[in-house]
Each structure stands twice: as structure tokens, then as C-alpha cells.
N, C-alpha and C positions, 0 to 999 in steps of 0.2 A: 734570299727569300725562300723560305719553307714552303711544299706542297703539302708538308702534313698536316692534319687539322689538328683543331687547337682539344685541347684537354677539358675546356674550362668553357664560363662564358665571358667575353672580353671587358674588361672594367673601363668606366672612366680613368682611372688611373694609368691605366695600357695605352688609353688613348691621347691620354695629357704627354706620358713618357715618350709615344710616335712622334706628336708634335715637335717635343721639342728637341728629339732626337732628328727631325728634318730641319730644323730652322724656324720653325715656325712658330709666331704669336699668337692666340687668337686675343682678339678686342674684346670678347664676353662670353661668359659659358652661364648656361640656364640648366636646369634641374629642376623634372616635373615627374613624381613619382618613380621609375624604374631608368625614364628618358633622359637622357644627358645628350644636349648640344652645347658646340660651340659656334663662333663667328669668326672668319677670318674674310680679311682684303689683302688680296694678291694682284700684282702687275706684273703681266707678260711681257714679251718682249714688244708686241703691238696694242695691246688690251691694257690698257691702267684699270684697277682699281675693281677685281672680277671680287662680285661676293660671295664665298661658299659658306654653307653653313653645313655642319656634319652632327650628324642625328643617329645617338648610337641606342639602341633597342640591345642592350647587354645577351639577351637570348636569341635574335635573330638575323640584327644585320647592323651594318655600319654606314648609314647616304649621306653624302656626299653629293650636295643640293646647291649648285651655283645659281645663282640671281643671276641668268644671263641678258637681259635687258628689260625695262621695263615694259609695262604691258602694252599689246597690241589690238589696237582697235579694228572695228571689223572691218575697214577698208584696207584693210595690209592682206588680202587675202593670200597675194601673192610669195608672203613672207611666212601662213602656214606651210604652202608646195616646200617652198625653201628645206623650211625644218626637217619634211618628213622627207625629201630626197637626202640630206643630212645623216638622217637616222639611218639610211639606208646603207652611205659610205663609211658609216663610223664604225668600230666594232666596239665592244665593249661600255659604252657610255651613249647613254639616249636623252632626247629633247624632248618634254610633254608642256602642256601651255596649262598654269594653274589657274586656281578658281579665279584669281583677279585678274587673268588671261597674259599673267608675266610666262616669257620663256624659260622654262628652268631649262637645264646641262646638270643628268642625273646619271651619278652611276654608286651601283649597291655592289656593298660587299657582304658573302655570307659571312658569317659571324668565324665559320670553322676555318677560312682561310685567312681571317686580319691578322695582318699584322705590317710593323714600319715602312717596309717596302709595298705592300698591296695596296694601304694606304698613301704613300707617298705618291707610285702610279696613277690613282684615281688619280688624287689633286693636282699632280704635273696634266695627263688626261687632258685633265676640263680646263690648265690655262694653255696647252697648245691647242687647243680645240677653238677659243675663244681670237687667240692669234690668229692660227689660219683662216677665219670666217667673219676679221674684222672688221677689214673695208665692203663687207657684203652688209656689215649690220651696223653699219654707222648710223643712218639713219633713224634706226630703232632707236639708238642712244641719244643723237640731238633731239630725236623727237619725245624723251621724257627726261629732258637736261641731265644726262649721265657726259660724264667724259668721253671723248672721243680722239683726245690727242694722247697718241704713244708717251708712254714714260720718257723724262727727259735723259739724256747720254748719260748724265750722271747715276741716273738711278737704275739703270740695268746690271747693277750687281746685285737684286734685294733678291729677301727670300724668294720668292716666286719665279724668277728666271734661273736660280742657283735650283732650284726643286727640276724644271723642267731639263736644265742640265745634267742634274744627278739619273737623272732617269731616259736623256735622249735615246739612248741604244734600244729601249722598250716601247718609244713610240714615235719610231724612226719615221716612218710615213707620216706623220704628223709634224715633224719641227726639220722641215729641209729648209735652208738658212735664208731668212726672208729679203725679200726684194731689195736690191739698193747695199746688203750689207747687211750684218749684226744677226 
């Protein structure tokens, strides 16, 4: 991973080649004027099925915007406290609750420092993130029919646990080996 900033400003095409130099598929890519997103669905090793969406502004920044559950009505007060003690533990990567009161799991990258690995970071990031805070936010999930049962044995070799893998050493305090095993 490069500390030097980048030359240029980072293309779709930089960001299709990180993809798919991590493993990764996305399900759809959109193009609105200068803005290229894509969609991906990744399973952690606790979390099935986290959506990120990554939102590249080519002169600014690269986010890296997970659907972390659906939205929260005003009786979960106690599941805003959640968040923002959350934010507090994390470093690098923050919770803000959107207009349709969903939680996102958001972390920006300046534009001068993208690239396959800072990228790859982020999105390992937000699925140990999502891991470790799962059994806290299960309810969030049955409560707007998201899944809530872990990927089955079979499927923890997919992209998403191989990303978190590639990257354990970087967010060692995030993926100490969960309960039970695995």
C-alpha cells in the first residue's frame, strides 16, 4: 500500500480493476454525470448478506456506504446511544442514520490516497465491523426481514471473509476469532 498520493484523479476504471483485483463482484454499477457507483453484497463471517455501495466522486473521494440495517423507528432510542458509543470505539469508519432513518457504516477515502489496498481496508472495515456488532443488531434485522442467520459452513470461503482475511493484520482489533470457533 502507497502513502504517496496519487497523480491523477481516480477513474471508474481504477476502481472496477481494485474490485476485481480483491475478489469482488459487484451486482450493478450506475453512472450519473461525473458519479460512478457500484453495489456489492458481502457475508462476513457472522453478518450474511451486508450491502455496500461505493460512490466515487473521481475529484474528491471514494464512500464506501454499507446498508447496515434497515431503518429505525423512533422507539429504538436506545439503539441511537448504541451507534454513537460505536463511533466512538471505531476508528476510521463512522455510523450516521439516513434520511429514511437507515443505519449506514460509512468510511471515505480521500481521492489522493485510493487505491486496491485502502480500498480493500475500507470494505474488510465495515464487514468486521458488521461481525463484531452482530448479535447486538439482530433485532434491527428481524425487525425489517433482513437475515440474521450467519452464512452457512459452507460458505465462509466467499469473497467477503477472504477480503477480511486479506486484510486481518490491519484490523486486528476488529476480527479476534469469534465465539464458538471460525
Amino acid at each position: 500500500m502507497s502513502i504517496v498520493p496519487r497523480a491523477s484523479a481516480c477513474a471508474p476504471a481504477d476502481v472496477e480493476a481494485w474490485l476485481s483485483e480483491l475478489g469482488l463482484a459487484p451486482t450493478e454499477r450506475a453512472d450519473r454525470e461525473t458519479i460512478t457507483s457500484w453495489d456489492l453484497v458481502l457475508d462476513g463471517r457472522r453478518r450474511a448478506r451486508l450491502r455496500v455501495t461505493l460512490i466515487l466522486d473521481p475529484s474528491h473521494a471514494l464512500i464506501c456506504w454499507a446498508h447496515y440495517a434497515p431503518p429505525i423507528n423512533d422507539s429504538f432510542r436506545k439503539s441511537y446511544r448504541k451507534l454513537l458509543r460505536w463511533n466512538d470505539e471505531l476508528p476510521f469508519i463512522k455510523f450516521s442514520i439516513g434520511e429514511d432513518e437507515r443505519p449506514l457504516l460509512v468510511a471515505e477515502i480521500p481521492i489522493a490516497t485510493a487505491d486496491v489496498d485502502v480500498l480493500g481496508i475500507a470494505i474488510a472495515r465495515q464487514l468486521a465491523v458488521a461481525d463484531r456488532y452482530h448479535a447486538e443488531t439482530v433485532e434491527w434485522l428481524k425487525a425489517g426481514g433482513w437475515s440474521v442467520n450467519p452464512p452457512a459452513p459452507a460458505e465462509v470461503d466467499r469473497p467477503g471473509v477472504r477480503l477480511v482475511a486479506r486484510y486481518a493484520a490491519e484490523l486486528a482489533e476488529l476480527v479476534a476469532p469469534a465465539e464458538g470457533g471460525a
